[in-house]
Structures are given as C-alpha cells and as structure tokens.
GUBASE-328821 format. One record per atom (N, C-alpha, C, O, CB): residue number from 0; residue in one letter; atom name; x, y, z. Coordinates in nm, 4 decimals, decimal comma. Glycine has a CB too. Layout:
BEGIN
   nr  rest  atom        c1        c2        c3
  NUM     A    CA         X         Y         Z
...
This chain:
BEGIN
   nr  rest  atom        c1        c2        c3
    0     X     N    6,7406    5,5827   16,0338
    0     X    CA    6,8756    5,6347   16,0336
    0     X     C    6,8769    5,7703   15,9632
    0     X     O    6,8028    5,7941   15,8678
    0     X    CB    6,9727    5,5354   15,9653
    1     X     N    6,9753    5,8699   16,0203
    1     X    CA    6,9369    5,9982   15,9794
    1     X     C    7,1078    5,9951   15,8423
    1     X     O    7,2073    5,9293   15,8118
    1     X    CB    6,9258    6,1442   16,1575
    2     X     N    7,0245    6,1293   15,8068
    2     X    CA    7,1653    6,1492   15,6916
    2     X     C    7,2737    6,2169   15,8091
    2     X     O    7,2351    6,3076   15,8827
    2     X    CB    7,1275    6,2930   15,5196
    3     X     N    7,4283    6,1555   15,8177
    3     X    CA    7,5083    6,2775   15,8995
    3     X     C    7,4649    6,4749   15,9135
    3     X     O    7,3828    6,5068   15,8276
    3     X    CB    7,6614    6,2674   15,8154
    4     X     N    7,4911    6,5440   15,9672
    4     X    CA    7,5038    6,6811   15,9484
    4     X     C    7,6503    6,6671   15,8274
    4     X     O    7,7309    6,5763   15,8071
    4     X    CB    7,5300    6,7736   16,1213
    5     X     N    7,6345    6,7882   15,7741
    5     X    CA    7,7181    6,8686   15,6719
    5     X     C    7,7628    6,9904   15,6878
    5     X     O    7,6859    7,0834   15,6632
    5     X    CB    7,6616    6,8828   15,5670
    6     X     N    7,8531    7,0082   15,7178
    6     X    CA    7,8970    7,1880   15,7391
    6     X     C    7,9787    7,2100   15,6138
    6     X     O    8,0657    7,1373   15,5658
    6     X    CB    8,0117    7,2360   15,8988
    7     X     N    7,9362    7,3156   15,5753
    7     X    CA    7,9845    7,3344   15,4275
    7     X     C    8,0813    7,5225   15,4901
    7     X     O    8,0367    7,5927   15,5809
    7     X    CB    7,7907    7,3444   15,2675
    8     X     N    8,1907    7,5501   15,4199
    8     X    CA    8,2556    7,6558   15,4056
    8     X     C    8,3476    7,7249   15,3358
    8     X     O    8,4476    7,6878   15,2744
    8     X    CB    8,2798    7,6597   15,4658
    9     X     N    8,3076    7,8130   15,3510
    9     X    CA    8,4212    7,8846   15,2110
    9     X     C    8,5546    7,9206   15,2765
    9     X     O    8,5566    7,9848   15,3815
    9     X    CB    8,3569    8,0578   15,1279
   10     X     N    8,6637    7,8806   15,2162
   10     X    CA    8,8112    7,8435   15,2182
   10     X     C    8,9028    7,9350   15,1699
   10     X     O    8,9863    7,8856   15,0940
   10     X    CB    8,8361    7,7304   15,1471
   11     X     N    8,9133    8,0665   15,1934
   11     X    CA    8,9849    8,1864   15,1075
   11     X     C    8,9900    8,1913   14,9998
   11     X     O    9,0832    8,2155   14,9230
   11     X    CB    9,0954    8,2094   15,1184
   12     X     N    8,7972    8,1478   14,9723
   12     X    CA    8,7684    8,1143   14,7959
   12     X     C    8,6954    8,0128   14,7371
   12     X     O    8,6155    8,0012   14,6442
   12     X    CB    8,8843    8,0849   14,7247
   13     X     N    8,7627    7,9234   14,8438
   13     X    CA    8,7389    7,7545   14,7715
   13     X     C    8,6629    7,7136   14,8301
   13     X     O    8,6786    7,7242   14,9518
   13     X    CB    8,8414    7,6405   14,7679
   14     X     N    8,5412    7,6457   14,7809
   14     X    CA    8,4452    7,5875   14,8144
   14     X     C    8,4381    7,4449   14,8910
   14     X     O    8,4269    7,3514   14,8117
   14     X    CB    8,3927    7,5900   14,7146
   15     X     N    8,4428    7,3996   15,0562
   15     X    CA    8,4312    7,2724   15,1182
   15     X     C    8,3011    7,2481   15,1890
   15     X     O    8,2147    7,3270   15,2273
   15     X    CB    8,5386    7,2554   15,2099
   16     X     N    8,3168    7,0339   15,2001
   16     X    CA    8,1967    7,0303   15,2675
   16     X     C    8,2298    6,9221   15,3392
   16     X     O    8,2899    6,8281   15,2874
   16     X    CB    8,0695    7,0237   15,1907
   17     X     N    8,1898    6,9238   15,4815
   17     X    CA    8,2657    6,8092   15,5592
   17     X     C    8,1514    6,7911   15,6456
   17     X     O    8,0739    6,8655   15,7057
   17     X    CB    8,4202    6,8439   15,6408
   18     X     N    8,1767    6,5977   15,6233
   18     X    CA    8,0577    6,5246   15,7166
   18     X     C    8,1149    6,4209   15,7727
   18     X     O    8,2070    6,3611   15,7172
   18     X    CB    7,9267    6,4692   15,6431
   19     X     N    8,0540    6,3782   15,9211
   19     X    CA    8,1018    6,2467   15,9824
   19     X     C    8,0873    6,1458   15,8746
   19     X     O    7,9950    6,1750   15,7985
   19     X    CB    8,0181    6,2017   16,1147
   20     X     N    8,1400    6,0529   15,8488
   20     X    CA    8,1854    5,9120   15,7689
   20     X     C    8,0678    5,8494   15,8538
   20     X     O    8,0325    5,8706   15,9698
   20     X    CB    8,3736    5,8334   15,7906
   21     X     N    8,0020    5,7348   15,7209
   21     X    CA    7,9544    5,6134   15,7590
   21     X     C    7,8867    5,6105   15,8908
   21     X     O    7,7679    5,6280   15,9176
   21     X    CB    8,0565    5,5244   15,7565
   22     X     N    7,9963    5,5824   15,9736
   22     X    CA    8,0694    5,4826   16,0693
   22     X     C    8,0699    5,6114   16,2354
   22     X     O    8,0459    5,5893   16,3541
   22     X    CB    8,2790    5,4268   15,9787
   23     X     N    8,1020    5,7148   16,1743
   23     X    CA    8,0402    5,8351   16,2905
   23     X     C    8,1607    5,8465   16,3245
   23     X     O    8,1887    5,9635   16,3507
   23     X    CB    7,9239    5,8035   16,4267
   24     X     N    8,2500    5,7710   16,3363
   24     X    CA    8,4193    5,7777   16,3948
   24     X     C    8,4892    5,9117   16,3527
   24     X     O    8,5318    5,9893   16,4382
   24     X    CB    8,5251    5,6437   16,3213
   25     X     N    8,5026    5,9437   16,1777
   25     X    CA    8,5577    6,0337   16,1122
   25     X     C    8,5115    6,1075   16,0489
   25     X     O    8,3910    6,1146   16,0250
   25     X    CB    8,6191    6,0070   16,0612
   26     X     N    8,6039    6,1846   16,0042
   26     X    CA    8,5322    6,3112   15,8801
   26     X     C    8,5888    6,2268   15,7229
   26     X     O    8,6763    6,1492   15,6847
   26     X    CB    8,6380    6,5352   15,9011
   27     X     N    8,4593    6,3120   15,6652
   27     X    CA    8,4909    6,2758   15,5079
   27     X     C    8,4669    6,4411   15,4385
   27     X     O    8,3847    6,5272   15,4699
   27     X    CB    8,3557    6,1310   15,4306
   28     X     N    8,5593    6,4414   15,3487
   28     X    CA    8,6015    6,5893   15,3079
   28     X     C    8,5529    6,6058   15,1757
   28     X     O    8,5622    6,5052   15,1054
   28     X    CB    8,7617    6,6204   15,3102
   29     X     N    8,5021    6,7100   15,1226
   29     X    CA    8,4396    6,6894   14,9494
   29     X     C    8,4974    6,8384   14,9124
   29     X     O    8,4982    6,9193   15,0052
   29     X    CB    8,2181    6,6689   14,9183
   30     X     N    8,5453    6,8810   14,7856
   30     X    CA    8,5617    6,9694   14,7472
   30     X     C    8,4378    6,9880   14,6471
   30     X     O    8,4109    6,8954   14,5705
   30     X    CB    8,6854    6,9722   14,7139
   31     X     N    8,3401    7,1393   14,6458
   31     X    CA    8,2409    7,1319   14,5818
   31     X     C    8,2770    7,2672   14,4799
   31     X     O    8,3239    7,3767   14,5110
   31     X    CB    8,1103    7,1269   14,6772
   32     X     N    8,2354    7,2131   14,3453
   32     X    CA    8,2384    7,3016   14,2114
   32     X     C    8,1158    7,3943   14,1878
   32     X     O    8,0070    7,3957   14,2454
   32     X    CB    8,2462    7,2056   14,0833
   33     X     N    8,1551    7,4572   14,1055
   33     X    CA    8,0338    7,5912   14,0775
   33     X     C    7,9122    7,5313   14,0380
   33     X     O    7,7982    7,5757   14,0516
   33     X    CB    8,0713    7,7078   13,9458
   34     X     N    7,9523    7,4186   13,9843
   34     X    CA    7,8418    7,3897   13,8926
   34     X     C    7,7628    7,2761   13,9875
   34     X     O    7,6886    7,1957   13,9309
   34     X    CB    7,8983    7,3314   13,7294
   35     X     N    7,7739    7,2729   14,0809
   35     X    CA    7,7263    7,1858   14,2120
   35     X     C    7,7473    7,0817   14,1843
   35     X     O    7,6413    7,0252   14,1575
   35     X    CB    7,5944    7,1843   14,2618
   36     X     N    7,8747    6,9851   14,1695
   36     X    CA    7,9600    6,8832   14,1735
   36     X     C    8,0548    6,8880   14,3027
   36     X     O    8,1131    6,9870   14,3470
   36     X    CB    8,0339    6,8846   14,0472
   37     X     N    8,0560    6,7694   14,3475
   37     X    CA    8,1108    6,7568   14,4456
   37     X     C    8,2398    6,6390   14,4430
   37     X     O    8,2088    6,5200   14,4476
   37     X    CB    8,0046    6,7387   14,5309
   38     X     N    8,3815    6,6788   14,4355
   38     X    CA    8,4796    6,5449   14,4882
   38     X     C    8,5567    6,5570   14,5591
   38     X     O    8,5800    6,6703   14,6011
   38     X    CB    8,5525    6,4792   14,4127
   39     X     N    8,6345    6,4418   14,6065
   39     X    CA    8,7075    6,4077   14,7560
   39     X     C    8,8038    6,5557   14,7714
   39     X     O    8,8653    6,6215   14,6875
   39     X    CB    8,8289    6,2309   14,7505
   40     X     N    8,7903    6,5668   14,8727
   40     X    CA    8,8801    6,7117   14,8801
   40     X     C    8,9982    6,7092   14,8832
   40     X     O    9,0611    6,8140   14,8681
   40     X    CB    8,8646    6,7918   14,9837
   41     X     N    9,0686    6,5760   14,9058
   41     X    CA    9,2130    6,5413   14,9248
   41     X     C    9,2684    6,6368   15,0179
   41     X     O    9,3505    6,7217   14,9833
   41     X    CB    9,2943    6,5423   14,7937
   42     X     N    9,2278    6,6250   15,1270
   42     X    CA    9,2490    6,6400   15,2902
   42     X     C    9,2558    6,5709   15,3802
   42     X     O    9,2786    6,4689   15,3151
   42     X    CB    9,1839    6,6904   15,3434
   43     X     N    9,2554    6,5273   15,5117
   43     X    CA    9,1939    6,4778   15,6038
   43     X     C    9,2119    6,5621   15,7334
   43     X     O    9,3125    6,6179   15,7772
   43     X    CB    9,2319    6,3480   15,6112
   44     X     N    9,0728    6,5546   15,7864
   44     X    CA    9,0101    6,5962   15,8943
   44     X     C    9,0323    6,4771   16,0302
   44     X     O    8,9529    6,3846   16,0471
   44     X    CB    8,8548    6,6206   15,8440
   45     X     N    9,1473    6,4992   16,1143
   45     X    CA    9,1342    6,4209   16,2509
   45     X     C    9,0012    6,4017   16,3154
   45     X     O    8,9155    6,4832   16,3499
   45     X    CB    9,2129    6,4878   16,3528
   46     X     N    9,0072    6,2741   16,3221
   46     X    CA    8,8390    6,2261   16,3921
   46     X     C    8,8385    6,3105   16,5162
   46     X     O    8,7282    6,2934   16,5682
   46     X    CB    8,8128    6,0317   16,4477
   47     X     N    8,9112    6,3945   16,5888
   47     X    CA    8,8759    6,4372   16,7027
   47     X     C    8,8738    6,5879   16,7492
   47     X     O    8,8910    6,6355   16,8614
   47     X    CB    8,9456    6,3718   16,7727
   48     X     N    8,8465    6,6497   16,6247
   48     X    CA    8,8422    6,7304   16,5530
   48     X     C    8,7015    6,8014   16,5944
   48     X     O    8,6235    6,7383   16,5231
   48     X    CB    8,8667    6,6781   16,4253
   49     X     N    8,6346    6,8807   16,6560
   49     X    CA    8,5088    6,8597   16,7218
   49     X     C    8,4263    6,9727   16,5990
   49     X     O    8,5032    7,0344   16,5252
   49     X    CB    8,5103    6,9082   16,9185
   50     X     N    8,3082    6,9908   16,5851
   50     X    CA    8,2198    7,0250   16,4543
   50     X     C    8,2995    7,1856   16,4758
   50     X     O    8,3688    7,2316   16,3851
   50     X    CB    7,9998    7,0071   16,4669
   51     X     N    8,2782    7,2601   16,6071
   51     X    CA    8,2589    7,3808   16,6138
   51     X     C    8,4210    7,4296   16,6012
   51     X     O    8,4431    7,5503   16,6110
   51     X    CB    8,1709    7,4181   16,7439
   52     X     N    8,5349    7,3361   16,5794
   52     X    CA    8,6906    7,2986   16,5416
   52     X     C    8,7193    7,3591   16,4027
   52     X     O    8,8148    7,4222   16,3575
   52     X    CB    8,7197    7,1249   16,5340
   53     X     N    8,5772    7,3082   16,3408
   53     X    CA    8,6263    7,2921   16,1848
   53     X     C    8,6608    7,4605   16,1061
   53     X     O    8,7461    7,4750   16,0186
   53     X    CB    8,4750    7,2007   16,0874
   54     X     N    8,6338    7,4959   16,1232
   54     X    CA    8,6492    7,6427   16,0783
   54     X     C    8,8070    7,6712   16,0895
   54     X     O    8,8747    7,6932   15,9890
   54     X    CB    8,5556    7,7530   16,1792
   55     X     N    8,8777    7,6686   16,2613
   55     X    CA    8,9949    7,7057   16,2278
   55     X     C    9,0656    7,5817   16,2011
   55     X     O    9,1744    7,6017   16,1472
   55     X    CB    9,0532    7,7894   16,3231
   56     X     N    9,0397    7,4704   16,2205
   56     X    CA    9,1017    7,3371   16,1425
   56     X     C    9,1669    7,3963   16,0046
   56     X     O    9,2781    7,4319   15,9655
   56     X    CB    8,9676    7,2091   16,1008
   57     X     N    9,0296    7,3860   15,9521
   57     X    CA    9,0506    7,4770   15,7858
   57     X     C    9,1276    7,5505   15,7629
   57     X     O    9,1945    7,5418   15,6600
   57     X    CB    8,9617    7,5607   15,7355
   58     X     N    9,1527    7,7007   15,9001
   58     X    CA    9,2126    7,8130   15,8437
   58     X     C    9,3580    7,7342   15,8909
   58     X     O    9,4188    7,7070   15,7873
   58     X    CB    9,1631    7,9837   15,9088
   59     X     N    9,4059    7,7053   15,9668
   59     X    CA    9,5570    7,6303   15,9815
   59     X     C    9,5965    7,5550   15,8922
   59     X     O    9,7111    7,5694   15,8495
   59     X    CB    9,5759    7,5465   16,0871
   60     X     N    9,5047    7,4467   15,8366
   60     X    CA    9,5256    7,3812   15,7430
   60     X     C    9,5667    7,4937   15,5477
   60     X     O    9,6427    7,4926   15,4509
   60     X    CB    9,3794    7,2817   15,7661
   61     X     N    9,4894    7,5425   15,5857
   61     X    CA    9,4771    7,6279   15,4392
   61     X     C    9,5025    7,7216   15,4224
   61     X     O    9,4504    7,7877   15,3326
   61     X    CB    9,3846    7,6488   15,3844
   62     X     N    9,6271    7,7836   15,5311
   62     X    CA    9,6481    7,9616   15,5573
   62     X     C    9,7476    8,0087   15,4580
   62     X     O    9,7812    8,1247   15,4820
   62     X    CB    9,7164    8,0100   15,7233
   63     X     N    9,8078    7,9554   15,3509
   63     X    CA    9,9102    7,9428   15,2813
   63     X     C    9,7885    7,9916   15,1781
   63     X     O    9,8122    8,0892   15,1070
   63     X    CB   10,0069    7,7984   15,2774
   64     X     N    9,7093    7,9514   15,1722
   64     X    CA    9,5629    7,9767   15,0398
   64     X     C    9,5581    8,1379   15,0730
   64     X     O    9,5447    8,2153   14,9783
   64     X    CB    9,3531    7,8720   15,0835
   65     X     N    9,5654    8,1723   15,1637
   65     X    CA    9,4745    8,3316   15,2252
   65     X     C    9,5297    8,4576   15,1347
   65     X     O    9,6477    8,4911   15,1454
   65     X    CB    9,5222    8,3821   15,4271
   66     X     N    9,4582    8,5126   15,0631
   66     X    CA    9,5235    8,6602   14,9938
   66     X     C    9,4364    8,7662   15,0911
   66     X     O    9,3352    8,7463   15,1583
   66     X    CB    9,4811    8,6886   14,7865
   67     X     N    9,5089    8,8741   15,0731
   67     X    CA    9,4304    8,9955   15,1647
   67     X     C    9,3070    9,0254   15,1468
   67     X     O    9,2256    9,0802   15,2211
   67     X    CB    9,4812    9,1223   15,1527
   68     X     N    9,2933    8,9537   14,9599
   68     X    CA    9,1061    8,9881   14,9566
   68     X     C    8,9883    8,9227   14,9739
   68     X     O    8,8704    8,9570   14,9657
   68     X    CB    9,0612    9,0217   14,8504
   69     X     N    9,0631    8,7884   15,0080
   69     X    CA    8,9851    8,6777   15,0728
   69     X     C    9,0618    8,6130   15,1465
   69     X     O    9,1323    8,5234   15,1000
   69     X    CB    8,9224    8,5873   14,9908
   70     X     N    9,0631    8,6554   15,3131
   70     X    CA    9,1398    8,6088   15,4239
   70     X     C    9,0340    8,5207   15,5294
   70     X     O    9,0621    8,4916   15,6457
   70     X    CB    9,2123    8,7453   15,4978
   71     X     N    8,9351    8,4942   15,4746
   71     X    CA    8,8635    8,4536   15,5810
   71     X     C    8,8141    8,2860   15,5320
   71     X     O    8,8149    8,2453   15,4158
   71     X    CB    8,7339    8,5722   15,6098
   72     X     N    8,7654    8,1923   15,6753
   72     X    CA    8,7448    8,0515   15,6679
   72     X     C    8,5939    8,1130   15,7282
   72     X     O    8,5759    8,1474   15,8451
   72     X    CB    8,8616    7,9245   15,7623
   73     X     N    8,4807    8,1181   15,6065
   73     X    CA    8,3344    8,1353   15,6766
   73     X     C    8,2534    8,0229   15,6474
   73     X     O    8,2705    7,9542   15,5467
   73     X    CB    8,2521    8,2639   15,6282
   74     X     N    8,1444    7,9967   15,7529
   74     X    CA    8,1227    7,8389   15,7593
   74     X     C    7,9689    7,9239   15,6355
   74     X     O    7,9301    8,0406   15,6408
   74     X    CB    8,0830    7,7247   15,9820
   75     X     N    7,9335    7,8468   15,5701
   75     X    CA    7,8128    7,8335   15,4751
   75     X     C    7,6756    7,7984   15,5517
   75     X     O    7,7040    7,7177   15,6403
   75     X    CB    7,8439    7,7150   15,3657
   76     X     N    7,5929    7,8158   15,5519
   76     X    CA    7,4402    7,7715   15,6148
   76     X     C    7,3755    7,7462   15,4956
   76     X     O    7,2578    7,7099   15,4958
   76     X    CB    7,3485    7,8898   15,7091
C-alpha cells in the first residue's frame, strides 16, 4: 500500500497540505507551521474536487486572505 500523494501550497502566505483520506473517497486538509508542524487546517475540501482543482479551490475559498503583496495560490513541489 502506497502513502496517498500530498500537494502542498502556499495560500496568500499561509502554508497548506492536502491529501486523499484513508479511504481515497476525500480530502484531508493540514495547516503546516514554520517550524515543520503540521494541524487540521479547519477547512474542507469536496471529495470531487479533482487534484489539478485544488489550487483555485484554495484561491475561492481563501480570496478574502489575498493582499496585493501576496495575491497568489502557488502549489509547493
């Protein structure tokens, strides 16, 4: 059994990391700290939501976050 994929991205600042659940059905959301701690992001991501989705998912979800000097949802590698 493999570990899910993880797409991790920066949030007009804020650091996220989102992976299929368990179960493969849903997303599970983590908010990650400087200090490389990771907790629940207190979000949710619609299971149908497709990987290459998640970026502007994020920016709709979080466009209220956006200042002019960090306006962008960039995915992390």
């Amino acid at each position: 059994m493999t570990a899910p994929q993880e797409y991790r991205f920066n949030v007009f600042g804020n650091l996220f990391a989102i992976r299929r659940d368990a179960a493969g059905t849903g997303w599970e959301t983590f908010a990650l700290g400087n200090e490389g701690k990771r907790r629940p992001g207190g979000f949710v991501v619609p299971e149908f939501v497709p990987p290459d989705g998640l970026a502007q998912y994020l920016a709709d979800l979080f466009h209220e976050s956006a200042k002019r000097r960090n306006d962008k949802v960039v995915r992390i590698d």
